[in-house]
PDBQT receptor file of N, H, CA, C and O in Angstrom, charges set to zero:
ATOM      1  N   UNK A   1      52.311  15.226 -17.449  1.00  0.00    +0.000 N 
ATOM      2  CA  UNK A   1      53.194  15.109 -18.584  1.00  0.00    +0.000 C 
ATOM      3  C   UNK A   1      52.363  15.213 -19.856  1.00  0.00    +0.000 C 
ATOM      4  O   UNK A   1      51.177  14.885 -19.835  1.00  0.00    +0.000 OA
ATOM      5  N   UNK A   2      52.950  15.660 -20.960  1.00  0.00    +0.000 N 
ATOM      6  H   UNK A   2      53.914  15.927 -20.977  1.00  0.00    +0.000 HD
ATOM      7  CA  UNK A   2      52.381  16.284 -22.118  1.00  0.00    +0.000 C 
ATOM      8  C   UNK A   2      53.045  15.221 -23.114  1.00  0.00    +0.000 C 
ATOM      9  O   UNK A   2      54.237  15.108 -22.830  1.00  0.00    +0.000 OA
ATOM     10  N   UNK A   3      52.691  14.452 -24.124  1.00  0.00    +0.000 N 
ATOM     11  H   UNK A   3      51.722  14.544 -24.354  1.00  0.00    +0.000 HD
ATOM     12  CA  UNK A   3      53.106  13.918 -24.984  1.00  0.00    +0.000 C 
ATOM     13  C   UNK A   3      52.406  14.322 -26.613  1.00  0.00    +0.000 C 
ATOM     14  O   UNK A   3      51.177  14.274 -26.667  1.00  0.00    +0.000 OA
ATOM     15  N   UNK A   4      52.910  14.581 -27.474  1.00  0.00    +0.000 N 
ATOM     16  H   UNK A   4      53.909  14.620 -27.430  1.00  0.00    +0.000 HD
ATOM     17  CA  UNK A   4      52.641  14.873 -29.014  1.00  0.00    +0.000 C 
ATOM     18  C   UNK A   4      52.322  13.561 -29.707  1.00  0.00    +0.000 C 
ATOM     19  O   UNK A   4      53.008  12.907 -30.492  1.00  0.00    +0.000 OA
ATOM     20  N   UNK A   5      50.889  13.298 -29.132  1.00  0.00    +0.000 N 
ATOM     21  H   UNK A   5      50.331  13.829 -28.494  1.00  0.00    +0.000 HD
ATOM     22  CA  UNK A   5      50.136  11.851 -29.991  1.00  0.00    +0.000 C 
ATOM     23  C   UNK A   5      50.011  10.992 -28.873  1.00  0.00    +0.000 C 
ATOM     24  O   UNK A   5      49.204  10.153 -29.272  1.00  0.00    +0.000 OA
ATOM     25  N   UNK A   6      50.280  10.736 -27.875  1.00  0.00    +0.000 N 
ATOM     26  H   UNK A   6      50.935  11.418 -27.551  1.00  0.00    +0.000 HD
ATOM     27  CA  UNK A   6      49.266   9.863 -26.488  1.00  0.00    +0.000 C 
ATOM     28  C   UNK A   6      48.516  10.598 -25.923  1.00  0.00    +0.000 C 
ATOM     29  O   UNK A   6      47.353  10.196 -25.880  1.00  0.00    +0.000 OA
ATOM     30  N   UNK A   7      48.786  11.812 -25.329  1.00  0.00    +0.000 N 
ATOM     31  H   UNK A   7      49.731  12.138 -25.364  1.00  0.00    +0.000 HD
ATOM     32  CA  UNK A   7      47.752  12.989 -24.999  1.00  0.00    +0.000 C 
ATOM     33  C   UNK A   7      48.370  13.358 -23.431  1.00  0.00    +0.000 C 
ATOM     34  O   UNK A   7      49.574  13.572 -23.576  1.00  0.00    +0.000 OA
ATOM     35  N   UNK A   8      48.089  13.465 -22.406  1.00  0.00    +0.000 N 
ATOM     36  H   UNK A   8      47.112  13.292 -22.289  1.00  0.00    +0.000 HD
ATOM     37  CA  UNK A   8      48.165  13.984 -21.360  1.00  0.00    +0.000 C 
ATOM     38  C   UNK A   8      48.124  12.758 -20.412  1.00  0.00    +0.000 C 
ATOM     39  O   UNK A   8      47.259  11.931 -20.700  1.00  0.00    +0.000 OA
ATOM     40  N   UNK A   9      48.977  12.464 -19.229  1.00  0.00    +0.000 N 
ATOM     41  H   UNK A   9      49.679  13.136 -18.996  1.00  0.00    +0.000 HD
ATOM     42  CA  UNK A   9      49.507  11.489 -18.234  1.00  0.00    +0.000 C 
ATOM     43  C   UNK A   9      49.381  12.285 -16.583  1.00  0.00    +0.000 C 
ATOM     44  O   UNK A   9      49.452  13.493 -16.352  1.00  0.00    +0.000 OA
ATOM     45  N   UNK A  10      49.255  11.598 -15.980  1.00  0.00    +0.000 N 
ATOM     46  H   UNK A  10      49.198  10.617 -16.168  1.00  0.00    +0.000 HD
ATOM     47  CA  UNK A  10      49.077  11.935 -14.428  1.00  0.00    +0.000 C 
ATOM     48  C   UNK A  10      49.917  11.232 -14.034  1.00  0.00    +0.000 C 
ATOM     49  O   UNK A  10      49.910  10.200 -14.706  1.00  0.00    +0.000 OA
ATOM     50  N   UNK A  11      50.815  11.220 -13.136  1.00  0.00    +0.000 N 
ATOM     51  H   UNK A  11      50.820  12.058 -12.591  1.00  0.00    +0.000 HD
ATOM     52  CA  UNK A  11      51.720  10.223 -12.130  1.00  0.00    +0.000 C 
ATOM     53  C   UNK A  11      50.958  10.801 -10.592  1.00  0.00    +0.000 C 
ATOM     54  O   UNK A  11      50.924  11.973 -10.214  1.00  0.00    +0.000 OA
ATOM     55  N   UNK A  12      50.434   9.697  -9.940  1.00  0.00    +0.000 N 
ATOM     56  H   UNK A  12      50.461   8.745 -10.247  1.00  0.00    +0.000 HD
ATOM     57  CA  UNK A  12      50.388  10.277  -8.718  1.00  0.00    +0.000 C 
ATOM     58  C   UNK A  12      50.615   9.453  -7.706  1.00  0.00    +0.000 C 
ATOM     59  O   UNK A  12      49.912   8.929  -6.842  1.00  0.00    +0.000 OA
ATOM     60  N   UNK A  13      51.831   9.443  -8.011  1.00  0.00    +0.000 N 
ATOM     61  H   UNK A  13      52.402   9.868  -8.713  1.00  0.00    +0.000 HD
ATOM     62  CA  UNK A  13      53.088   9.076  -6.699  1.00  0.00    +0.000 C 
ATOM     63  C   UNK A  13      53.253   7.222  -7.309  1.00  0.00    +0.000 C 
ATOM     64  O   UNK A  13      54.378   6.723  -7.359  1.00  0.00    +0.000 OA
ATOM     65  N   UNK A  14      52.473   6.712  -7.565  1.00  0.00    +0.000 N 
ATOM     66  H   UNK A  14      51.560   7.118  -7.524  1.00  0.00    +0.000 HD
ATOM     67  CA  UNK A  14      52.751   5.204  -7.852  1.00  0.00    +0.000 C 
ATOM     68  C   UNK A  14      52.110   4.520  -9.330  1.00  0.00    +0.000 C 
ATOM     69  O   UNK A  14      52.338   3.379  -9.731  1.00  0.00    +0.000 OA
ATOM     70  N   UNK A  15      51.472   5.290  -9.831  1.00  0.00    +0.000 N 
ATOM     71  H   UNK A  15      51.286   6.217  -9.505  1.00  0.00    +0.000 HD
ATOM     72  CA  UNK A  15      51.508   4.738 -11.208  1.00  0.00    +0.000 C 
ATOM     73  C   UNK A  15      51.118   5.905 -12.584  1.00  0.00    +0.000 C 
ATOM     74  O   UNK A  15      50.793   7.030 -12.204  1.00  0.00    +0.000 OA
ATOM     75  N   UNK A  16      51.136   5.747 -13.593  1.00  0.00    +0.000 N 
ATOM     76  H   UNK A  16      51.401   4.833 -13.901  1.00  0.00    +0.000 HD
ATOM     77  CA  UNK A  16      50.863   6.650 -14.212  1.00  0.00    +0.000 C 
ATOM     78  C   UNK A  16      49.550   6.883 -15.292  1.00  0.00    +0.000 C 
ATOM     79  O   UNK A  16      49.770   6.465 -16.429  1.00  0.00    +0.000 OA
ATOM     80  N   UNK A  17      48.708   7.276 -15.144  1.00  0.00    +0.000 N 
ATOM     81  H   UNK A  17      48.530   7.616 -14.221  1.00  0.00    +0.000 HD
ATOM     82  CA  UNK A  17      47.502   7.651 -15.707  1.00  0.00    +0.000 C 
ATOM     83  C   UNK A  17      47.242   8.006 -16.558  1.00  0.00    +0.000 C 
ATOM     84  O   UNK A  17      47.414   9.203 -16.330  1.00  0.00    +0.000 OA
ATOM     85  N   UNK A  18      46.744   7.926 -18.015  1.00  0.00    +0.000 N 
ATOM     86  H   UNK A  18      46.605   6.953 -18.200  1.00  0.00    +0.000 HD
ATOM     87  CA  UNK A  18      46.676   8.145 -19.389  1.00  0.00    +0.000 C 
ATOM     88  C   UNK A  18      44.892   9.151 -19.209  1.00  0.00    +0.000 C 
ATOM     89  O   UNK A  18      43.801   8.932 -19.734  1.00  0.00    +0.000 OA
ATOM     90  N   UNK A  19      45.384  10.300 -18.170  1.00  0.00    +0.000 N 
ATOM     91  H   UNK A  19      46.271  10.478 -17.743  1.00  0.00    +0.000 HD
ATOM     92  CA  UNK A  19      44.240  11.301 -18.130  1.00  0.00    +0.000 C 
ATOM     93  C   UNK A  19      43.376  11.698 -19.625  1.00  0.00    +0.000 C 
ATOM     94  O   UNK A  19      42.173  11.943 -19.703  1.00  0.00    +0.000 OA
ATOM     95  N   UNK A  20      44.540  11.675 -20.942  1.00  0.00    +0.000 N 
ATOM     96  H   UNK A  20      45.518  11.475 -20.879  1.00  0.00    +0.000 HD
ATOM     97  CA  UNK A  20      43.334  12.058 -21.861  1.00  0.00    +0.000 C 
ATOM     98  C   UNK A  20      42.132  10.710 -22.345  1.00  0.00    +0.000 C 
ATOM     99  O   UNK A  20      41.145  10.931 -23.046  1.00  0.00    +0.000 OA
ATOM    100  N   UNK A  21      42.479   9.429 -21.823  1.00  0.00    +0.000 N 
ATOM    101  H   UNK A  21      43.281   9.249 -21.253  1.00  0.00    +0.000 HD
ATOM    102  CA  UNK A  21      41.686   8.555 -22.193  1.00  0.00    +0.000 C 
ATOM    103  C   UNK A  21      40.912   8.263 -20.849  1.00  0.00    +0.000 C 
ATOM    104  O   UNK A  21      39.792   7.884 -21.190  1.00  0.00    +0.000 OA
ATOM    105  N   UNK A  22      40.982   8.269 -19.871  1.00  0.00    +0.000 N 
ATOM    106  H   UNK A  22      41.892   8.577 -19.594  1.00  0.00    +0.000 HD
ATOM    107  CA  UNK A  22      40.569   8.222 -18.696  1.00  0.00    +0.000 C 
ATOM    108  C   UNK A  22      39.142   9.455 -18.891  1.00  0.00    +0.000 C 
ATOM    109  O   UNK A  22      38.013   9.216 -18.463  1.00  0.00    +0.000 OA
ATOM    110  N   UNK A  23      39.442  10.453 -19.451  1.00  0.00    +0.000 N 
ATOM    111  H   UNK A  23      40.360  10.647 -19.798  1.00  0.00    +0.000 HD
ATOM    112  CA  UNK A  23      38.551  11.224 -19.484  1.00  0.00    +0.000 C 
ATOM    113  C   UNK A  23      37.830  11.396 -20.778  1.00  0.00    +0.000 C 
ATOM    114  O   UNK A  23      37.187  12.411 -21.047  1.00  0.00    +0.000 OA
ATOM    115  N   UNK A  24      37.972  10.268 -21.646  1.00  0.00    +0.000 N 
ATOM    116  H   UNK A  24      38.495   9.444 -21.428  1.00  0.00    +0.000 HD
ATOM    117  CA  UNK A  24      37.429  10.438 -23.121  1.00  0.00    +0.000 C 
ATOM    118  C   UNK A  24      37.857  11.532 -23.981  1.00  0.00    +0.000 C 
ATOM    119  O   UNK A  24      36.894  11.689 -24.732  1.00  0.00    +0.000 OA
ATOM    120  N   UNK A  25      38.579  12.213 -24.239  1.00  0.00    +0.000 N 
ATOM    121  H   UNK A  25      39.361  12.085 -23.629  1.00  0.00    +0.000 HD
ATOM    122  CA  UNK A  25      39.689  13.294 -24.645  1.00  0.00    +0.000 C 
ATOM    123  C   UNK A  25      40.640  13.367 -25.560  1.00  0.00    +0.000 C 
ATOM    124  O   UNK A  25      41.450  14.264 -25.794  1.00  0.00    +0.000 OA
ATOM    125  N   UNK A  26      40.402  11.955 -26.239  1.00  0.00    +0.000 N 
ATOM    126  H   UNK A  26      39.745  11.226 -26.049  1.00  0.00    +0.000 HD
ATOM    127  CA  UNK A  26      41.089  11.135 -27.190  1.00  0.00    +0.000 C 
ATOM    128  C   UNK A  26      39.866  11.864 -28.750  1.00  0.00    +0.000 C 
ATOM    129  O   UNK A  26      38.818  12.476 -28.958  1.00  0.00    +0.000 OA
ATOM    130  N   UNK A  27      40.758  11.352 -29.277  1.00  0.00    +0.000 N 
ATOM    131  H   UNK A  27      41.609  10.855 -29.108  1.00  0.00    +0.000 HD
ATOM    132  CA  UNK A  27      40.261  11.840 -31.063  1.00  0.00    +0.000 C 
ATOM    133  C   UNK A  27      39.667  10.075 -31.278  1.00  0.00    +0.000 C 
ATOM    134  O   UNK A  27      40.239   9.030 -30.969  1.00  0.00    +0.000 OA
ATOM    135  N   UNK A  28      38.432  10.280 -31.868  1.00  0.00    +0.000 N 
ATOM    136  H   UNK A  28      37.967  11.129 -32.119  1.00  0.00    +0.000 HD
ATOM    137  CA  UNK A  28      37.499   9.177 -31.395  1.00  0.00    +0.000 C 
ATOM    138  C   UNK A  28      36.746   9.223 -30.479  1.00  0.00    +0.000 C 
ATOM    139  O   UNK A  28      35.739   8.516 -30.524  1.00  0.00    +0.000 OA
ATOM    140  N   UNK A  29      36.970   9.999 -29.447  1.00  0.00    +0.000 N 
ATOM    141  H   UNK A  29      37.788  10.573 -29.411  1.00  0.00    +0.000 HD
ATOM    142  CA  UNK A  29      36.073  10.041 -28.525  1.00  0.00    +0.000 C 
ATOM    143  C   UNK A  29      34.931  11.439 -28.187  1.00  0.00    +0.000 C 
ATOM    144  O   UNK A  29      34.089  11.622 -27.308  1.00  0.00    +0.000 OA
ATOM    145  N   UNK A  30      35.317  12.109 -29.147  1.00  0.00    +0.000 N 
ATOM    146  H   UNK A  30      36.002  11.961 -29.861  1.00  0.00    +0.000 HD
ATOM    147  CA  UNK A  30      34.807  13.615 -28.583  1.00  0.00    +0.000 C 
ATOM    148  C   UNK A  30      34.963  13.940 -30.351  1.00  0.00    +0.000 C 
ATOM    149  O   UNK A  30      35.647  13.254 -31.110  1.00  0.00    +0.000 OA
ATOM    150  N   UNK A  31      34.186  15.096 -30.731  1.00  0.00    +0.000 N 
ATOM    151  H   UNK A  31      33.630  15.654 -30.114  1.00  0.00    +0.000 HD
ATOM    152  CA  UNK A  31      34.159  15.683 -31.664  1.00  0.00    +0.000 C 
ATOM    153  C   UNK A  31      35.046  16.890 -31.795  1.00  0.00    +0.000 C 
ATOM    154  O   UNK A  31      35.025  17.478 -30.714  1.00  0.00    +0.000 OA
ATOM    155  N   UNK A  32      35.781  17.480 -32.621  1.00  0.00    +0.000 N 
ATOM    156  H   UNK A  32      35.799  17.002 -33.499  1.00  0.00    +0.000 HD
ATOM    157  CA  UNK A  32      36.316  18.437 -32.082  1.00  0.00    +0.000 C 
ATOM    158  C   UNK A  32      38.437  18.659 -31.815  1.00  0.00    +0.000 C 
ATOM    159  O   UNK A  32      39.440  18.147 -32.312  1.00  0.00    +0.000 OA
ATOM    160  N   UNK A  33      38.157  19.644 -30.824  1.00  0.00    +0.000 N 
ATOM    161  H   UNK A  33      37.342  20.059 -30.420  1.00  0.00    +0.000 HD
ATOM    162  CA  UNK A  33      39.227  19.360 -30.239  1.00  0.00    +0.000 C 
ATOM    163  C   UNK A  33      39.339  18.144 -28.872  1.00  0.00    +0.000 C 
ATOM    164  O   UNK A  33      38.485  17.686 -28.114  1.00  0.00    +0.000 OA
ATOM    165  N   UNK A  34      41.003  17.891 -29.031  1.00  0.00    +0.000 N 
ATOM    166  H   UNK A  34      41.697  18.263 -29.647  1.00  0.00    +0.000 HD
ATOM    167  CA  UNK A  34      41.336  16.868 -28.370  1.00  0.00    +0.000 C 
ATOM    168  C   UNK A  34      42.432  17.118 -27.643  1.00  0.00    +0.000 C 
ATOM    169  O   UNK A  34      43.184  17.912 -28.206  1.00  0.00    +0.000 OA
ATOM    170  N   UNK A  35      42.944  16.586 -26.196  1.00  0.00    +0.000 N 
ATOM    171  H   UNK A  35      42.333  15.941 -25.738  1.00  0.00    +0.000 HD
ATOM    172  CA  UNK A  35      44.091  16.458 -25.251  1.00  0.00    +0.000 C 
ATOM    173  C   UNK A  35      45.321  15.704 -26.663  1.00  0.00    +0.000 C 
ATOM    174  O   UNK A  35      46.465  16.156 -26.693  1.00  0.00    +0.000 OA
ATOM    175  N   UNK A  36      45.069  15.036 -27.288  1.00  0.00    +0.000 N 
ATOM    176  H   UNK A  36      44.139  14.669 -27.263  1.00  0.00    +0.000 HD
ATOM    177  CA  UNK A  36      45.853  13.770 -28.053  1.00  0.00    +0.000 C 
ATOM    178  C   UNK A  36      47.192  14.424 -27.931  1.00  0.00    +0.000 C 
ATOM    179  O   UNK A  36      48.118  13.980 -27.252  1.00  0.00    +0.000 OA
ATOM    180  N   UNK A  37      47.207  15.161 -28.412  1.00  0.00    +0.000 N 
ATOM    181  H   UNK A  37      46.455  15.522 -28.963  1.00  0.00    +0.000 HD
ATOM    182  CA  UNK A  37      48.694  16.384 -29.058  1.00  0.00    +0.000 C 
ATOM    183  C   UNK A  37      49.026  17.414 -28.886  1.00  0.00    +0.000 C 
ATOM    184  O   UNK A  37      49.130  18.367 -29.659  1.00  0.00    +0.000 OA
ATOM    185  N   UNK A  38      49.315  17.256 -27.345  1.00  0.00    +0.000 N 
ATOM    186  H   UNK A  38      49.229  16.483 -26.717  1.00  0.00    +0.000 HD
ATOM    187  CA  UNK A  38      49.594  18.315 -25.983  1.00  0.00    +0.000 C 
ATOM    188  C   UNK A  38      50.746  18.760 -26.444  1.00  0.00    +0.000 C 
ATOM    189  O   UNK A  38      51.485  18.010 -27.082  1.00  0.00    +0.000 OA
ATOM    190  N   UNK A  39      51.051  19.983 -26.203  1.00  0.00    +0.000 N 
ATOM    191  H   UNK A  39      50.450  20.592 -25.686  1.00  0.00    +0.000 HD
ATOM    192  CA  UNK A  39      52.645  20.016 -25.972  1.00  0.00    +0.000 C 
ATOM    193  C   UNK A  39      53.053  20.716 -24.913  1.00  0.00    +0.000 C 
ATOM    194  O   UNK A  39      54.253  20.796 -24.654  1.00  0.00    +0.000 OA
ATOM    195  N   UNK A  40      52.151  21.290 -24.193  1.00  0.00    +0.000 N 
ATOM    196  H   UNK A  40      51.176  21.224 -24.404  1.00  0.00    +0.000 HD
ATOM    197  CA  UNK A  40      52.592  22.274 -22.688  1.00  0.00    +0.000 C 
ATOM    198  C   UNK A  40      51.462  22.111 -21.981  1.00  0.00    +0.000 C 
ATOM    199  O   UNK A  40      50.483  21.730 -22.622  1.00  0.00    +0.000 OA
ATOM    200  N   UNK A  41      51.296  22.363 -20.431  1.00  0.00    +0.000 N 
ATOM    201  H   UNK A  41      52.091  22.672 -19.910  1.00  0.00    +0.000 HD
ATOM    202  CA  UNK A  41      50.580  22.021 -19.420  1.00  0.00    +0.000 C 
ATOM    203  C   UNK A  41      50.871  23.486 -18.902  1.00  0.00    +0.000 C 
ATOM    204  O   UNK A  41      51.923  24.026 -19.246  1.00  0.00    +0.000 OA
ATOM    205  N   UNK A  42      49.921  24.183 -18.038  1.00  0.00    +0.000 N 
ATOM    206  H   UNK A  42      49.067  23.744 -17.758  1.00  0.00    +0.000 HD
ATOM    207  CA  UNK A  42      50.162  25.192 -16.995  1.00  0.00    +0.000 C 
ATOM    208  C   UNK A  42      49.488  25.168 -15.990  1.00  0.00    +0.000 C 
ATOM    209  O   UNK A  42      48.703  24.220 -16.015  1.00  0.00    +0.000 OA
ATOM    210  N   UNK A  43      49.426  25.730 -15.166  1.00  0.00    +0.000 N 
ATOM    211  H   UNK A  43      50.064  26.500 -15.146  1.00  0.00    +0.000 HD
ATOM    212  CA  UNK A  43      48.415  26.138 -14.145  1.00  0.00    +0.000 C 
ATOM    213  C   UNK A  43      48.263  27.555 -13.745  1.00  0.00    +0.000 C 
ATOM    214  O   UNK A  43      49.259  28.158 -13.347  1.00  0.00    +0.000 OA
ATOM    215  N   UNK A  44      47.118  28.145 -13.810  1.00  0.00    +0.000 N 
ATOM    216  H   UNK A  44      46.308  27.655 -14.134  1.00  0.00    +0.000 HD
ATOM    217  CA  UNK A  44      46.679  29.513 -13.456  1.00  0.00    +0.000 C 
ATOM    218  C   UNK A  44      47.055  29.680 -12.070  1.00  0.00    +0.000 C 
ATOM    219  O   UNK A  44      47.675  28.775 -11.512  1.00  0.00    +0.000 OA
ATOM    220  N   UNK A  45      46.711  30.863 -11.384  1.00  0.00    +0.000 N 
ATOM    221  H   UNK A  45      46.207  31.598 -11.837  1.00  0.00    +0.000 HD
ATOM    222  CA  UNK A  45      46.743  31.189  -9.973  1.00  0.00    +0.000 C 
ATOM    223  C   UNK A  45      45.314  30.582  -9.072  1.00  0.00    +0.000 C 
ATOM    224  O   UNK A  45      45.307  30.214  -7.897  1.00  0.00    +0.000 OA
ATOM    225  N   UNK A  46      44.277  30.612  -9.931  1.00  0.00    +0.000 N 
ATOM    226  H   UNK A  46      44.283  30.911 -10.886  1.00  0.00    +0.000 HD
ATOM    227  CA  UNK A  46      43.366  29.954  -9.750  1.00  0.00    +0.000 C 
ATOM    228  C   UNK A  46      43.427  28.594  -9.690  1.00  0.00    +0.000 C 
ATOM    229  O   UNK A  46      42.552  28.084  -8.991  1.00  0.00    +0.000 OA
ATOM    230  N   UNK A  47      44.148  27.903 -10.179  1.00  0.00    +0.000 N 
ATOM    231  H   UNK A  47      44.859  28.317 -10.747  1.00  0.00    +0.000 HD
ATOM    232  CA  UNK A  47      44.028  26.262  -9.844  1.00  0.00    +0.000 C 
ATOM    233  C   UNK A  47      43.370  25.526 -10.879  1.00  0.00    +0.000 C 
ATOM    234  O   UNK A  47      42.850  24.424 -10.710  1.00  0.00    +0.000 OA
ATOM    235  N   UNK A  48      43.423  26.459 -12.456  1.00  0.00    +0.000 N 
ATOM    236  H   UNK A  48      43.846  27.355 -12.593  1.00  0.00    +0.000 HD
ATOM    237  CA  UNK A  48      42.742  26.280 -13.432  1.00  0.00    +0.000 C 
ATOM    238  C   UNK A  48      44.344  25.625 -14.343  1.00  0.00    +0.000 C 
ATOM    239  O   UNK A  48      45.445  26.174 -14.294  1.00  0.00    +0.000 OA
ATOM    240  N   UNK A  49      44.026  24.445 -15.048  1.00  0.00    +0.000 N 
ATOM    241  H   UNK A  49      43.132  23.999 -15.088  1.00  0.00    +0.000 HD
ATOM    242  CA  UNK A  49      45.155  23.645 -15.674  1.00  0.00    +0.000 C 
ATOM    243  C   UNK A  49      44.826  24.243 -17.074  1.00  0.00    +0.000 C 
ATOM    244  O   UNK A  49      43.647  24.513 -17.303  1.00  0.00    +0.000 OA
ATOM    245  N   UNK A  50      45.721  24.460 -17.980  1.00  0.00    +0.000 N 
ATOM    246  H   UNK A  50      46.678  24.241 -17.794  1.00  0.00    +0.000 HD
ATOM    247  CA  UNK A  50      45.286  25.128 -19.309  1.00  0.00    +0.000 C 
ATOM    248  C   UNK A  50      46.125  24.139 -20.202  1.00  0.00    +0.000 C 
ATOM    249  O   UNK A  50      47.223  23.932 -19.685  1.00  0.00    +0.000 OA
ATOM    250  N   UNK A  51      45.941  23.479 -21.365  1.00  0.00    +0.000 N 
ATOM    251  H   UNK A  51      45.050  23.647 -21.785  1.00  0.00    +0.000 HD
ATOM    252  CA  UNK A  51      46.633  22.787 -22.165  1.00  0.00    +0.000 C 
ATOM    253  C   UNK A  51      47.041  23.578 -23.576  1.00  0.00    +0.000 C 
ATOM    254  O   UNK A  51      46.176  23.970 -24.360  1.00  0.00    +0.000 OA
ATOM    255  N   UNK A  52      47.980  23.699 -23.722  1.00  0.00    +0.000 N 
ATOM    256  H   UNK A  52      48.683  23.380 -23.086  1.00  0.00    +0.000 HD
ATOM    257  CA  UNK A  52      48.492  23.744 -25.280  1.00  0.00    +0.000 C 
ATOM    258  C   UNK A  52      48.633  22.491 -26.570  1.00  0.00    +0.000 C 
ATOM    259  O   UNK A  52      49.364  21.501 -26.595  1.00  0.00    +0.000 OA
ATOM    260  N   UNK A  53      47.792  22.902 -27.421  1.00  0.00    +0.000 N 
ATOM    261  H   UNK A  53      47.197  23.706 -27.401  1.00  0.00    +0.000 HD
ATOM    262  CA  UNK A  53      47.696  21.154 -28.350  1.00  0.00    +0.000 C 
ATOM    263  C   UNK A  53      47.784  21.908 -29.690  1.00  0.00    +0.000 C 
ATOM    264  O   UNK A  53      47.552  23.078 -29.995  1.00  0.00    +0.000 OA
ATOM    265  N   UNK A  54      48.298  20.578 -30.549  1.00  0.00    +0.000 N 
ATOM    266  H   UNK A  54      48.487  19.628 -30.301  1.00  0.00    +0.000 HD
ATOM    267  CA  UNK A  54      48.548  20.837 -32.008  1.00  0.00    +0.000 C 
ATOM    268  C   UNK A  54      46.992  21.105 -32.391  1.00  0.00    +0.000 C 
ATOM    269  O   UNK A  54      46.040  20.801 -31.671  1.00  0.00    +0.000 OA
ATOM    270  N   UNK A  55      46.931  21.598 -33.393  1.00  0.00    +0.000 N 
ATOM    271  H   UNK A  55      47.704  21.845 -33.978  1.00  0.00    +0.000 HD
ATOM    272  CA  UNK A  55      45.356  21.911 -33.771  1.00  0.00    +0.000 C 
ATOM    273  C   UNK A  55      44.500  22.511 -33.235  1.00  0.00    +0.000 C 
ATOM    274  O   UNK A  55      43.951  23.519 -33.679  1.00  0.00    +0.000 OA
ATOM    275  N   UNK A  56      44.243  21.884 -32.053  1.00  0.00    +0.000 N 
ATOM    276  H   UNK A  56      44.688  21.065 -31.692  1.00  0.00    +0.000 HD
ATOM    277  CA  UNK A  56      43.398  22.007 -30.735  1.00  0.00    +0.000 C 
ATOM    278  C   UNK A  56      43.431  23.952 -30.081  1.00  0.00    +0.000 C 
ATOM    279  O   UNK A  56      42.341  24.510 -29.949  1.00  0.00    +0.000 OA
ATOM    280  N   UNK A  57      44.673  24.699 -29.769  1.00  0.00    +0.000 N 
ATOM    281  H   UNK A  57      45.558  24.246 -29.877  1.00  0.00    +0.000 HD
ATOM    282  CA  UNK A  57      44.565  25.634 -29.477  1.00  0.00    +0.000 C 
ATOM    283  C   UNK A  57      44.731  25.429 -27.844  1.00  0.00    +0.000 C 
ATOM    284  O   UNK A  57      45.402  24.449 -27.523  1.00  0.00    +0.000 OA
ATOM    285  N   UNK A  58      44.370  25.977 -27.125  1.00  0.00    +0.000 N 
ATOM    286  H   UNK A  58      43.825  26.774 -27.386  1.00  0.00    +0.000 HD
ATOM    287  CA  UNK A  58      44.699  26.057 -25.808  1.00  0.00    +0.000 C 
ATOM    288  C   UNK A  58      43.174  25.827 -25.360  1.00  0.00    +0.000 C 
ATOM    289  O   UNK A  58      42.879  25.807 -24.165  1.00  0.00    +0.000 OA
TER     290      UNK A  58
């Protein structure tokens, strides 16, 4: 799940995971771009996850 200002969430099967802080991905934590202000998730054919973010770019 993609949220605009918490960043990116995992559910896997019993609770739900705040993946952009779990992985330091947060603004504060990294220089740069950030997960914070996702707005789309994909997945390649490859098994490669690609994010869309405000600012950030893909």
């Amino acid at each position: 799940m993609a949220d605009n200002g918490s960043g990116d969430f995992v559910y896997n099967g019993d609770t739900t995971i705040n993946f952009t802080k779990l992985y330091h991905l947060d603004k504060g934590d990294i220089e740069g771009n950030t997960l914070r202000r996702a707005f789309s998730i994909a997945e390649d054919d490859a098994g490669n996850m690609w994010f869309g973010t405000v600012y950030s770019g893909i």
